[in-house]
mmCIF file of the N, C-alpha and C atoms, coordinates in Angstrom:
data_MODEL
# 
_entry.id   MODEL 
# 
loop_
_atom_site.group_PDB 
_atom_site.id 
_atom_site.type_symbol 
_atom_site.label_atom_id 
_atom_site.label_alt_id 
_atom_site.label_comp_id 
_atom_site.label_asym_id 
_atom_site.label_entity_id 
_atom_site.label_seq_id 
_atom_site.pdbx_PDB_ins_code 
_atom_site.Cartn_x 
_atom_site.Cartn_y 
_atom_site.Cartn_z 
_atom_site.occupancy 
_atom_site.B_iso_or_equiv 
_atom_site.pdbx_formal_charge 
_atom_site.auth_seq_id 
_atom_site.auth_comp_id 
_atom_site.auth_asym_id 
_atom_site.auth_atom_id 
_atom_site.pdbx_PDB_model_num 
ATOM 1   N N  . UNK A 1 1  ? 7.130   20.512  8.977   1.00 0.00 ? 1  UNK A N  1 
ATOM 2   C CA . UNK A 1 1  ? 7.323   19.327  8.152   1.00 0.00 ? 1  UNK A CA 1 
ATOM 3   C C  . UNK A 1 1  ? 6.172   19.271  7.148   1.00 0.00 ? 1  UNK A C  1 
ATOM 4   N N  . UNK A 1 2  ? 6.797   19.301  5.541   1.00 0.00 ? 2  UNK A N  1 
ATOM 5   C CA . UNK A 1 2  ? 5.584   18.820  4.706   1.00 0.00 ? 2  UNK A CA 1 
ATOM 6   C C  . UNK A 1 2  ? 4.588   17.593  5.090   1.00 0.00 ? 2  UNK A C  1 
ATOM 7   N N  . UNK A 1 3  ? 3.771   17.320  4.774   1.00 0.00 ? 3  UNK A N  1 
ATOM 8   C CA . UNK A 1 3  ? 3.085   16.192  4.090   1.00 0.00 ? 3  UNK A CA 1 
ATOM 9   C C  . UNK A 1 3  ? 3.861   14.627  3.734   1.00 0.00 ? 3  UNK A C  1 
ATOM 10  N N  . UNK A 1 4  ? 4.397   15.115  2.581   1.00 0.00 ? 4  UNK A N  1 
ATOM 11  C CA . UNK A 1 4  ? 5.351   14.785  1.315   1.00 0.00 ? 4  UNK A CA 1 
ATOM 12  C C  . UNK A 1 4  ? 6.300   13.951  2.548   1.00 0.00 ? 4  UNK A C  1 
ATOM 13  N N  . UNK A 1 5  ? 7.118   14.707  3.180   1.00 0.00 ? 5  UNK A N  1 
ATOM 14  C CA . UNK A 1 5  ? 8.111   14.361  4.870   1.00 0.00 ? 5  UNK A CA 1 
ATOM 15  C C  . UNK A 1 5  ? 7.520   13.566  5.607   1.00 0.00 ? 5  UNK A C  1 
ATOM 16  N N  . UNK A 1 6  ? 6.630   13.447  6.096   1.00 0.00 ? 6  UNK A N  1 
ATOM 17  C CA . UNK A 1 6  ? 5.626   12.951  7.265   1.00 0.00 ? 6  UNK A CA 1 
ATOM 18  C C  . UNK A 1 6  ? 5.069   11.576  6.753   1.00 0.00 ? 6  UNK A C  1 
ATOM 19  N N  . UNK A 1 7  ? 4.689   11.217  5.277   1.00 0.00 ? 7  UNK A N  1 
ATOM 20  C CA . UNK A 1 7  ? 4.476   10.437  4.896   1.00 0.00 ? 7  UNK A CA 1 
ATOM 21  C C  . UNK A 1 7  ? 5.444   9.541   4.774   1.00 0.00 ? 7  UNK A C  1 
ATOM 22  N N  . UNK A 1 8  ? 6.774   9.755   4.514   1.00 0.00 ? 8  UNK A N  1 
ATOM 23  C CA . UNK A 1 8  ? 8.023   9.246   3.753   1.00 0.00 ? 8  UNK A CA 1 
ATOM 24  C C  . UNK A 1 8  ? 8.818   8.630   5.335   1.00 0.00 ? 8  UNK A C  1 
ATOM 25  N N  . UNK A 1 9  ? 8.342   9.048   6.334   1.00 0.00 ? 9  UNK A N  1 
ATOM 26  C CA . UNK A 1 9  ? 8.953   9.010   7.583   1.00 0.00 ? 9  UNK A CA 1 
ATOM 27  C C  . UNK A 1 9  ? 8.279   7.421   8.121   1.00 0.00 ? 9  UNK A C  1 
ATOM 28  N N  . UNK A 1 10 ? 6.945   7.183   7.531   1.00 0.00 ? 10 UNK A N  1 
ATOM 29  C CA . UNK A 1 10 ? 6.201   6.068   7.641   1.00 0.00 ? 10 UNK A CA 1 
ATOM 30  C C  . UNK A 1 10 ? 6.069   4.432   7.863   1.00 0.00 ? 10 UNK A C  1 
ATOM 31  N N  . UNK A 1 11 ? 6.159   3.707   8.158   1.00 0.00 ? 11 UNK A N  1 
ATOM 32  C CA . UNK A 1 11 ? 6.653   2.194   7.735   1.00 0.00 ? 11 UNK A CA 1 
ATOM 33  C C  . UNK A 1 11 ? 5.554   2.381   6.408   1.00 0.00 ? 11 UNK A C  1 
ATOM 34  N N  . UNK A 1 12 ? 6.466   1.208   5.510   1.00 0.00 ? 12 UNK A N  1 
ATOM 35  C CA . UNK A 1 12 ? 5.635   0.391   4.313   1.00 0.00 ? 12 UNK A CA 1 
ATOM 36  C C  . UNK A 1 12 ? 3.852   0.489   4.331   1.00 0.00 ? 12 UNK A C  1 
ATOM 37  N N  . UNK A 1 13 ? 3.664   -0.132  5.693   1.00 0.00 ? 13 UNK A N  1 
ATOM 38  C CA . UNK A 1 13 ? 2.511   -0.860  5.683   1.00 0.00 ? 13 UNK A CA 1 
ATOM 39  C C  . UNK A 1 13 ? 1.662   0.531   6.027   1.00 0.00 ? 13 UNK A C  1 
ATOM 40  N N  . UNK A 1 14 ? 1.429   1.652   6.711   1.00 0.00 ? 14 UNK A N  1 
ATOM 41  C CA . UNK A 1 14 ? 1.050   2.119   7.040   1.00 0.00 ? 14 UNK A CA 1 
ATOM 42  C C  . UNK A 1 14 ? 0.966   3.124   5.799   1.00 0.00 ? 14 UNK A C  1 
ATOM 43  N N  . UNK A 1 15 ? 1.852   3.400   5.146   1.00 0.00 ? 15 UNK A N  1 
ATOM 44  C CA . UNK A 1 15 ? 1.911   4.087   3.872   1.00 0.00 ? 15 UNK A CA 1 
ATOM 45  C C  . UNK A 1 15 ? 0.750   3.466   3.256   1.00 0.00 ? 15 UNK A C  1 
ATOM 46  N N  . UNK A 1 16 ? 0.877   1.654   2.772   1.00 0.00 ? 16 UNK A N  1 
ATOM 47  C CA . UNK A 1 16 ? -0.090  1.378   2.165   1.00 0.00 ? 16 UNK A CA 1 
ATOM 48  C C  . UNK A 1 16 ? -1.924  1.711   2.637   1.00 0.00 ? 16 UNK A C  1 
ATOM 49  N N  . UNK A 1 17 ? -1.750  1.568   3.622   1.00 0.00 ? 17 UNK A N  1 
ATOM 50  C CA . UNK A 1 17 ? -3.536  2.057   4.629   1.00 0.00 ? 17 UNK A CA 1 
ATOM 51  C C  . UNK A 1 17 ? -3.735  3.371   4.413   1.00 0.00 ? 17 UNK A C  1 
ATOM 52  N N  . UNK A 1 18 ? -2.886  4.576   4.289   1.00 0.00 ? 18 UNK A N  1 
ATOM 53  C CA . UNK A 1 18 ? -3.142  5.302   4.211   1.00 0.00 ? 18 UNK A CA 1 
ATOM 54  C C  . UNK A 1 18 ? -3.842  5.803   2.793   1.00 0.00 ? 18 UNK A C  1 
ATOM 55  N N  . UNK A 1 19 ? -2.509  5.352   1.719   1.00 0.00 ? 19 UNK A N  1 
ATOM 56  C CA . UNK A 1 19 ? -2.612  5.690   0.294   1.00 0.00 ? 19 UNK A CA 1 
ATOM 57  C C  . UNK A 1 19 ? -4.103  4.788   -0.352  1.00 0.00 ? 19 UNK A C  1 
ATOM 58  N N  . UNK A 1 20 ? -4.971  3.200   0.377   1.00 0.00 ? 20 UNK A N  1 
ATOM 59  C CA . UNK A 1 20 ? -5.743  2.679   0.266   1.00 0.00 ? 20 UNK A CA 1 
ATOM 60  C C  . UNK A 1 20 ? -6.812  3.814   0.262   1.00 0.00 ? 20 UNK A C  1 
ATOM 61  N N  . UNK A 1 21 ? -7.014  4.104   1.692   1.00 0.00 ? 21 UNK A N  1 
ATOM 62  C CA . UNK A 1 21 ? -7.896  4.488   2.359   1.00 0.00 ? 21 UNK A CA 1 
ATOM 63  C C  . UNK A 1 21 ? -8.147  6.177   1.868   1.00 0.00 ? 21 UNK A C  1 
ATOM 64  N N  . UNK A 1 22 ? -7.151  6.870   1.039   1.00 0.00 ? 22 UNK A N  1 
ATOM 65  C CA . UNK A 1 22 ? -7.446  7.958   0.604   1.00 0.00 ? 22 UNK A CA 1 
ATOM 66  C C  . UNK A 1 22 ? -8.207  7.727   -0.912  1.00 0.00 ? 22 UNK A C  1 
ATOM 67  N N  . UNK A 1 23 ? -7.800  6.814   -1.576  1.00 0.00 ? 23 UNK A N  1 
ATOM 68  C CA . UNK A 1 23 ? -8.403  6.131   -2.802  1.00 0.00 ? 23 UNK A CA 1 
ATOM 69  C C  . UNK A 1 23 ? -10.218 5.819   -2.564  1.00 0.00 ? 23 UNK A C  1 
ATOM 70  N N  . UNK A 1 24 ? -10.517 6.082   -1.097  1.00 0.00 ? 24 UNK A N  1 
ATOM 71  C CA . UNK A 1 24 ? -11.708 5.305   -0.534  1.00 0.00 ? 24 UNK A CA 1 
ATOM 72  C C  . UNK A 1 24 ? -11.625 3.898   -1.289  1.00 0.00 ? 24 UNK A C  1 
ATOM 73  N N  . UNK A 1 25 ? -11.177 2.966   -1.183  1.00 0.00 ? 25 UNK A N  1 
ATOM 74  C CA . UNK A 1 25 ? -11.058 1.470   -1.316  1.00 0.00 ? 25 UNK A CA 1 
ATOM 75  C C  . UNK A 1 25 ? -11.374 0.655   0.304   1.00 0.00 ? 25 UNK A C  1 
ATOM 76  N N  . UNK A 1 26 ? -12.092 -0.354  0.682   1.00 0.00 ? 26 UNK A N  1 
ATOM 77  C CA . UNK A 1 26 ? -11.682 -0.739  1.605   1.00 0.00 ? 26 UNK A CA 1 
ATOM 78  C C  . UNK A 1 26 ? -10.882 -1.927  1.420   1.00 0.00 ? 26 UNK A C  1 
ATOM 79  N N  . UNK A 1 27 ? -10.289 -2.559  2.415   1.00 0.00 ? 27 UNK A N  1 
ATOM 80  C CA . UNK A 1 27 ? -9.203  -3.613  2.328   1.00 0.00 ? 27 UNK A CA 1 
ATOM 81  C C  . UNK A 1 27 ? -10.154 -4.640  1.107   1.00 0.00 ? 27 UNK A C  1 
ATOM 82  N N  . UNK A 1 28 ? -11.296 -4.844  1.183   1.00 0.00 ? 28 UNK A N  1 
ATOM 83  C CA . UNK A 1 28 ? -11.606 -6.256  0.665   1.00 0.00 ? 28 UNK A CA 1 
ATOM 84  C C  . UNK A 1 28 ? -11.728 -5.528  -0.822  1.00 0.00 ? 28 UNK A C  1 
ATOM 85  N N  . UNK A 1 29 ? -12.257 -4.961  -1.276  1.00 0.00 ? 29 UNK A N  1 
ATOM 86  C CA . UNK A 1 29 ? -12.164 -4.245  -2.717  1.00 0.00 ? 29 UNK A CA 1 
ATOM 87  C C  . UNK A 1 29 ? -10.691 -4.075  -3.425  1.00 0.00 ? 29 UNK A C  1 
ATOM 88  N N  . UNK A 1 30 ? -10.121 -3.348  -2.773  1.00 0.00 ? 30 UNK A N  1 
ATOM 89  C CA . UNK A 1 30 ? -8.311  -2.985  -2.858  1.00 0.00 ? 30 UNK A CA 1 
ATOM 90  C C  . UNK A 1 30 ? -7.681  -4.794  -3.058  1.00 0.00 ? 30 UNK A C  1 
ATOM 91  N N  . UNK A 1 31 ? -7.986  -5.634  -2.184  1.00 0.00 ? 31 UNK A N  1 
ATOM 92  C CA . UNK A 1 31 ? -7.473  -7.271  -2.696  1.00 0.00 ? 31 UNK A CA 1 
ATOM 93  C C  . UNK A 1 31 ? -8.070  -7.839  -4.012  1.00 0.00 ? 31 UNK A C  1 
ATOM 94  N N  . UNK A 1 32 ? -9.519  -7.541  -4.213  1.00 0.00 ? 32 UNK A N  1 
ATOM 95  C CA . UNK A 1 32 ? -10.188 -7.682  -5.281  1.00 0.00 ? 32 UNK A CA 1 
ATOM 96  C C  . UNK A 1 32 ? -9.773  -6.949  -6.475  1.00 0.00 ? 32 UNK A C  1 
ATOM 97  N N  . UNK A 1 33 ? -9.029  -5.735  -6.353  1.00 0.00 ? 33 UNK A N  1 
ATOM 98  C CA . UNK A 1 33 ? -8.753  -5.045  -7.773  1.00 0.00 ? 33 UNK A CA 1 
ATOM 99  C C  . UNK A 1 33 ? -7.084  -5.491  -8.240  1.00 0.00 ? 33 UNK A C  1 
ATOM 100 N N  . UNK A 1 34 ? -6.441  -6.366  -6.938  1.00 0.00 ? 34 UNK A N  1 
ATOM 101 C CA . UNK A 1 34 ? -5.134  -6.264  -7.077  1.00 0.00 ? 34 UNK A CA 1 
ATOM 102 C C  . UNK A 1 34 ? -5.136  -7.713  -7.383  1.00 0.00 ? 34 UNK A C  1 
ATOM 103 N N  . UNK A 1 35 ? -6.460  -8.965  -7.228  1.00 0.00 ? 35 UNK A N  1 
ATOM 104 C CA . UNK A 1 35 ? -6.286  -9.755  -7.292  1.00 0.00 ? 35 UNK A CA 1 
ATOM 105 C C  . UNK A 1 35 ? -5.245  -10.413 -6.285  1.00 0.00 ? 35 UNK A C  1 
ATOM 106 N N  . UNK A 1 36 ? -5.449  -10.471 -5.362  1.00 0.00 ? 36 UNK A N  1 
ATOM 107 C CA . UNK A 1 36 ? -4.387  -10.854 -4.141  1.00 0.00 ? 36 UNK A CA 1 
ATOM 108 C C  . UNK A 1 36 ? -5.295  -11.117 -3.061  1.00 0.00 ? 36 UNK A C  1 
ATOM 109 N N  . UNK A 1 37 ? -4.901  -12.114 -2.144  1.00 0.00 ? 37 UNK A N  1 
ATOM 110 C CA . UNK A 1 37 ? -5.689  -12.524 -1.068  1.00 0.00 ? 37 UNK A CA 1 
ATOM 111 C C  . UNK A 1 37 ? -6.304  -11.129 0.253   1.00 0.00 ? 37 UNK A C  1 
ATOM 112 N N  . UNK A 1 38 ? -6.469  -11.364 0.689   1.00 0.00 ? 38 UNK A N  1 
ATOM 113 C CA . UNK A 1 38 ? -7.004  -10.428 1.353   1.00 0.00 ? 38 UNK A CA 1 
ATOM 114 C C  . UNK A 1 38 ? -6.174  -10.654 2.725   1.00 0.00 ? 38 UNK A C  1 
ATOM 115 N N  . UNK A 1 39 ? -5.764  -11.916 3.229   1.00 0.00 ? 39 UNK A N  1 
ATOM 116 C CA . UNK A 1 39 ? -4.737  -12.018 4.240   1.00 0.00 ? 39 UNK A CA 1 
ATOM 117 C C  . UNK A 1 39 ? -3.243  -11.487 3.676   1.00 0.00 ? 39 UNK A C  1 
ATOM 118 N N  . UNK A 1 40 ? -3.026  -10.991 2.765   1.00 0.00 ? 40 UNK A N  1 
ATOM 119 C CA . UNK A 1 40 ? -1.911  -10.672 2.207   1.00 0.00 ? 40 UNK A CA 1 
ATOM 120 C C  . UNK A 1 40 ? -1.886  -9.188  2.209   1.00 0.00 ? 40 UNK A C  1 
ATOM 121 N N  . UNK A 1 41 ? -2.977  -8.587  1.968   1.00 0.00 ? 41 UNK A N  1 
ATOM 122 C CA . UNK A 1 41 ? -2.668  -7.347  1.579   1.00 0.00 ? 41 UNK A CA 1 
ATOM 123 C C  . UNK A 1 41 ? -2.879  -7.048  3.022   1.00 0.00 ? 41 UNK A C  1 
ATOM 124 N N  . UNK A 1 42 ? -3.699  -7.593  4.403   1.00 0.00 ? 42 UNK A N  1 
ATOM 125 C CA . UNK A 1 42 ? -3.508  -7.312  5.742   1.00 0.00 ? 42 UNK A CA 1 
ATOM 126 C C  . UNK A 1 42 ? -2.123  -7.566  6.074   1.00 0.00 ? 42 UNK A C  1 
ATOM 127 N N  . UNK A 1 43 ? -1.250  -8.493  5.842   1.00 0.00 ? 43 UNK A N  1 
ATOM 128 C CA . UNK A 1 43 ? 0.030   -8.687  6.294   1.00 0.00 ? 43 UNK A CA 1 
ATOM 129 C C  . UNK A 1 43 ? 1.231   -7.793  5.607   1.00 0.00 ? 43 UNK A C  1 
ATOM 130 N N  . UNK A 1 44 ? 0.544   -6.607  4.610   1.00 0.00 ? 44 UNK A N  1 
ATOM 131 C CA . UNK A 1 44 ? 1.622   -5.997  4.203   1.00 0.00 ? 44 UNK A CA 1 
ATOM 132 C C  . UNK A 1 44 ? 1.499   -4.611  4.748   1.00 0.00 ? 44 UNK A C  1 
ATOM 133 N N  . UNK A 1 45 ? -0.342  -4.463  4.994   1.00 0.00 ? 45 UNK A N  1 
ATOM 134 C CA . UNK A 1 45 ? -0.568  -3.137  5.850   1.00 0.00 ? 45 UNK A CA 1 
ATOM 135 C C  . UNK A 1 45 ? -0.319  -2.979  7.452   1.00 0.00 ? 45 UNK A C  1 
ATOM 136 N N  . UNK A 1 46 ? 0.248   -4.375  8.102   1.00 0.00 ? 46 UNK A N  1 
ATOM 137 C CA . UNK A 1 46 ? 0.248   -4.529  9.207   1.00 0.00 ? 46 UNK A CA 1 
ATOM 138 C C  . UNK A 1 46 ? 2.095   -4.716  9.310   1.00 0.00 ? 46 UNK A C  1 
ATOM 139 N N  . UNK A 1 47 ? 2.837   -4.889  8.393   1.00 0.00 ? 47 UNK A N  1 
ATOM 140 C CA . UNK A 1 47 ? 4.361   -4.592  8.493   1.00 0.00 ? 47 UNK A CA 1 
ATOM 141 C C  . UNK A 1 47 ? 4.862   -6.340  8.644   1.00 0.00 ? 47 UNK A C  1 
ATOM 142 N N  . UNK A 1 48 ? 4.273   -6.825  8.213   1.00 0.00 ? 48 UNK A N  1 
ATOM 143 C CA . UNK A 1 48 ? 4.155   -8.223  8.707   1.00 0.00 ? 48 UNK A CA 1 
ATOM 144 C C  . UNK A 1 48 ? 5.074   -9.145  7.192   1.00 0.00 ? 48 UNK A C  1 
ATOM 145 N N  . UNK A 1 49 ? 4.807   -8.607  6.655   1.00 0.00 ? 49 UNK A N  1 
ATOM 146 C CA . UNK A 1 49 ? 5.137   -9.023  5.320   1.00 0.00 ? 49 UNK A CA 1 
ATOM 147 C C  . UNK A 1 49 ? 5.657   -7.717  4.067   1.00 0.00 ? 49 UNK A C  1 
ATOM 148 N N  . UNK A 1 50 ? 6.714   -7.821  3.171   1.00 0.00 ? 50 UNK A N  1 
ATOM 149 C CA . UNK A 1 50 ? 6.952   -7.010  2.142   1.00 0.00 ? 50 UNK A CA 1 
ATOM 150 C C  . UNK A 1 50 ? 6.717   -7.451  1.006   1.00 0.00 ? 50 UNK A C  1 
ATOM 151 N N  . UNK A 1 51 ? 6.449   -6.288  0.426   1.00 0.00 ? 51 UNK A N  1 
ATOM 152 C CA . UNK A 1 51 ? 5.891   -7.174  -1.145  1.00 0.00 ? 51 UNK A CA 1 
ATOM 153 C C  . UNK A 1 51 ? 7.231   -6.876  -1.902  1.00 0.00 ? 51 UNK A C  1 
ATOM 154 N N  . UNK A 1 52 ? 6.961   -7.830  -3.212  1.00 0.00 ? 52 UNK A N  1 
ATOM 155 C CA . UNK A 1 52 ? 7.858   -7.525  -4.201  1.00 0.00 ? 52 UNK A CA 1 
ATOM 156 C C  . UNK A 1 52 ? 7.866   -6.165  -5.095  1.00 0.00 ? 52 UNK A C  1 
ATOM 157 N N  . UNK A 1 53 ? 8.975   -6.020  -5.426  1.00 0.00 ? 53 UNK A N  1 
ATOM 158 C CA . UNK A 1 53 ? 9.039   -4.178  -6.289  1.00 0.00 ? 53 UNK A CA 1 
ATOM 159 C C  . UNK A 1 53 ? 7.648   -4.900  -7.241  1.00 0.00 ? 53 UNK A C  1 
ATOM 160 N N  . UNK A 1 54 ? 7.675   -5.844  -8.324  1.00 0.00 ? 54 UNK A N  1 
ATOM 161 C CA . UNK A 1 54 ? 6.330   -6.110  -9.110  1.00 0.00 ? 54 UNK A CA 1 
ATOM 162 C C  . UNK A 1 54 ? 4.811   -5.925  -8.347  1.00 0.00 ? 54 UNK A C  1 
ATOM 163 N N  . UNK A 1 55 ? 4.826   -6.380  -7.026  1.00 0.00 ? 55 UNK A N  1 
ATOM 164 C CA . UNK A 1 55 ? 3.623   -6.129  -6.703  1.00 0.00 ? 55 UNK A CA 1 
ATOM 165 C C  . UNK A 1 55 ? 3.337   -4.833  -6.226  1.00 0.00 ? 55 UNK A C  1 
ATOM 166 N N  . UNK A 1 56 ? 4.743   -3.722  -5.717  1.00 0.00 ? 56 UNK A N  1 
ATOM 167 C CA . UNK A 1 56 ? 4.174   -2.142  -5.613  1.00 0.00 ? 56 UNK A CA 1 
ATOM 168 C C  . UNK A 1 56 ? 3.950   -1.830  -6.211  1.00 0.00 ? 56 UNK A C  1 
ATOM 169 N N  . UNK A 1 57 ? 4.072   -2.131  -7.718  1.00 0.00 ? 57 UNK A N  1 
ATOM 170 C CA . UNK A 1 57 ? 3.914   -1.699  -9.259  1.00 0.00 ? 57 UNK A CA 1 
ATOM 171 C C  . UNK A 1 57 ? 2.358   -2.159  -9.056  1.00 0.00 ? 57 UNK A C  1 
ATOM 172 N N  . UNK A 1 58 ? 1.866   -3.032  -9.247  1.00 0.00 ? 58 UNK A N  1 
ATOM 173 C CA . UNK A 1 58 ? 0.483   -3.629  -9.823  1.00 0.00 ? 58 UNK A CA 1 
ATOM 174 C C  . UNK A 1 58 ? -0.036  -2.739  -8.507  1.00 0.00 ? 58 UNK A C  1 
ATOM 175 N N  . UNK A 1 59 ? 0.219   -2.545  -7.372  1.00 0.00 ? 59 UNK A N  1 
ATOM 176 C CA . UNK A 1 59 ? -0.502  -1.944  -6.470  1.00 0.00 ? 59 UNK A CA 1 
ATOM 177 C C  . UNK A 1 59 ? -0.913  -0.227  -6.634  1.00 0.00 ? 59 UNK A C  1 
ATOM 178 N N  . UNK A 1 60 ? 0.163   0.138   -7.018  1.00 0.00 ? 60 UNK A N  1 
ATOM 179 C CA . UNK A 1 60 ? 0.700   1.700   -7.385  1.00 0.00 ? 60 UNK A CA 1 
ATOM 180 C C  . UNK A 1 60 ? -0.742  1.958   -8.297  1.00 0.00 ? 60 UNK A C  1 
ATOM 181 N N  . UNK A 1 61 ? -0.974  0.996   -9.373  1.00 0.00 ? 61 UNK A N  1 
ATOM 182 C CA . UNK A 1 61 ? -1.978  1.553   -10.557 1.00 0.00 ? 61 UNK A CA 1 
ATOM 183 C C  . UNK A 1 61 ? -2.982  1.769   -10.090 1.00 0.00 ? 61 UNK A C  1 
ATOM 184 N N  . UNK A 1 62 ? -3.671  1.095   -8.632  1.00 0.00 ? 62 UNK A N  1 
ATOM 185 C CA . UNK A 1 62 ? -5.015  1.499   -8.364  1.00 0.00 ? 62 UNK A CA 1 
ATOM 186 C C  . UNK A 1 62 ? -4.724  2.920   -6.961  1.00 0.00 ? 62 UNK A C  1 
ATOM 187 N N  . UNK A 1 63 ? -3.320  2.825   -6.468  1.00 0.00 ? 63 UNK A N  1 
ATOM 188 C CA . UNK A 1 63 ? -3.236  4.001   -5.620  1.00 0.00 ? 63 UNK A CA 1 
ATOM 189 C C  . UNK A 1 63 ? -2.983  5.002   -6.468  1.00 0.00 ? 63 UNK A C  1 
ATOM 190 N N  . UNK A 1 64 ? -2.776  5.451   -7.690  1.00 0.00 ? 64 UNK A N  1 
ATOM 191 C CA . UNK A 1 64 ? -1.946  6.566   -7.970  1.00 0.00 ? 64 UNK A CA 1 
ATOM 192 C C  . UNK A 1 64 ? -0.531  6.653   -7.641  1.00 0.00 ? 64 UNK A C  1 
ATOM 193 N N  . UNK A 1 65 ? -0.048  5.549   -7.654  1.00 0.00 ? 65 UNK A N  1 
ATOM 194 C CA . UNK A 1 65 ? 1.795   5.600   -7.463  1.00 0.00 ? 65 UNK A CA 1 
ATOM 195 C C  . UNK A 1 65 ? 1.793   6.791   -6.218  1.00 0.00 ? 65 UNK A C  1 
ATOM 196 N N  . UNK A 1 66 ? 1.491   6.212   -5.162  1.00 0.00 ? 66 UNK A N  1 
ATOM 197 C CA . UNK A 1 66 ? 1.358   6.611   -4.219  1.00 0.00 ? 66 UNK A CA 1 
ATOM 198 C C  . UNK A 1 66 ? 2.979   5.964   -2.916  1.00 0.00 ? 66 UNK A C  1 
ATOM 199 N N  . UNK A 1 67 ? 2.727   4.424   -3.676  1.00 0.00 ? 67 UNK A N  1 
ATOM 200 C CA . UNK A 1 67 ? 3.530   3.760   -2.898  1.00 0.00 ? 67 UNK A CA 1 
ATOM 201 C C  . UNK A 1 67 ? 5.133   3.609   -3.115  1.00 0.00 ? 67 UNK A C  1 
ATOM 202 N N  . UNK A 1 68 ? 5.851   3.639   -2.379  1.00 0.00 ? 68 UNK A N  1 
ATOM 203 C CA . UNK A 1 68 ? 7.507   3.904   -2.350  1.00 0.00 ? 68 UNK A CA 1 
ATOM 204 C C  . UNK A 1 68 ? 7.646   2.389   -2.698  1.00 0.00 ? 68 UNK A C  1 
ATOM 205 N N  . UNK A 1 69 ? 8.943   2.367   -3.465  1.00 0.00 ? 69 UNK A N  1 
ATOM 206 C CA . UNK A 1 69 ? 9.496   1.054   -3.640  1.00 0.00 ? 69 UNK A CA 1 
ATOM 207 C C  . UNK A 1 69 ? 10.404  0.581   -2.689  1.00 0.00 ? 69 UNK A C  1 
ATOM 208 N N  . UNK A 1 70 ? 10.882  -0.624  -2.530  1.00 0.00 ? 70 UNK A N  1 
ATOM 209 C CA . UNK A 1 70 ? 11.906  -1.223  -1.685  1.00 0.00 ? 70 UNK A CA 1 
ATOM 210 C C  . UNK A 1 70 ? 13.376  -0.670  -1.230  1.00 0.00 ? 70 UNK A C  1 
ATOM 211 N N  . UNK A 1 71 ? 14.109  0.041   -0.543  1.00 0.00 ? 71 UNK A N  1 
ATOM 212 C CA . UNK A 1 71 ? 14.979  0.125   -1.053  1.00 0.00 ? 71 UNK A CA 1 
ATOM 213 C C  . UNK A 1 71 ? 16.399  -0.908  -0.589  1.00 0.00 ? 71 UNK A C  1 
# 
């Protein structure tokens, strides 16, 4: 299995921790660049919450469009 596979196989939230955490961002910086609470961006890395297609977009610019959209 690629990478590319293994990633895509992922929940949402875990995608997002990963694609964060390869950026080296930690959670409180990554809320600070996205402008978003910091209990928010925990409730979307924890599967707890989905964001809107607009906010994978505003999120995408500091991951490198890393993150999958809704489907």
């Amino acid at each position: 299995m690629n990478n590319d596979n293994f990633i895509s196989t992922l929940s949402f939230g875990r995608q997002l921790c990963l694609a964060r955490q390869t950026c080296n961002y930690t959670i409180h910086e990554f809320s600070q660049m996205c402008n978003m609470k910091l209990r928010l961006i925990e409730d979307y890395e924890n599967d707890i919450a989905m964001p809107e297609k607009k906010t994978i977009t505003k999120m995408n610019k500091y991951l490198k469009n890393k993150l999958p959209y809704a489907k």
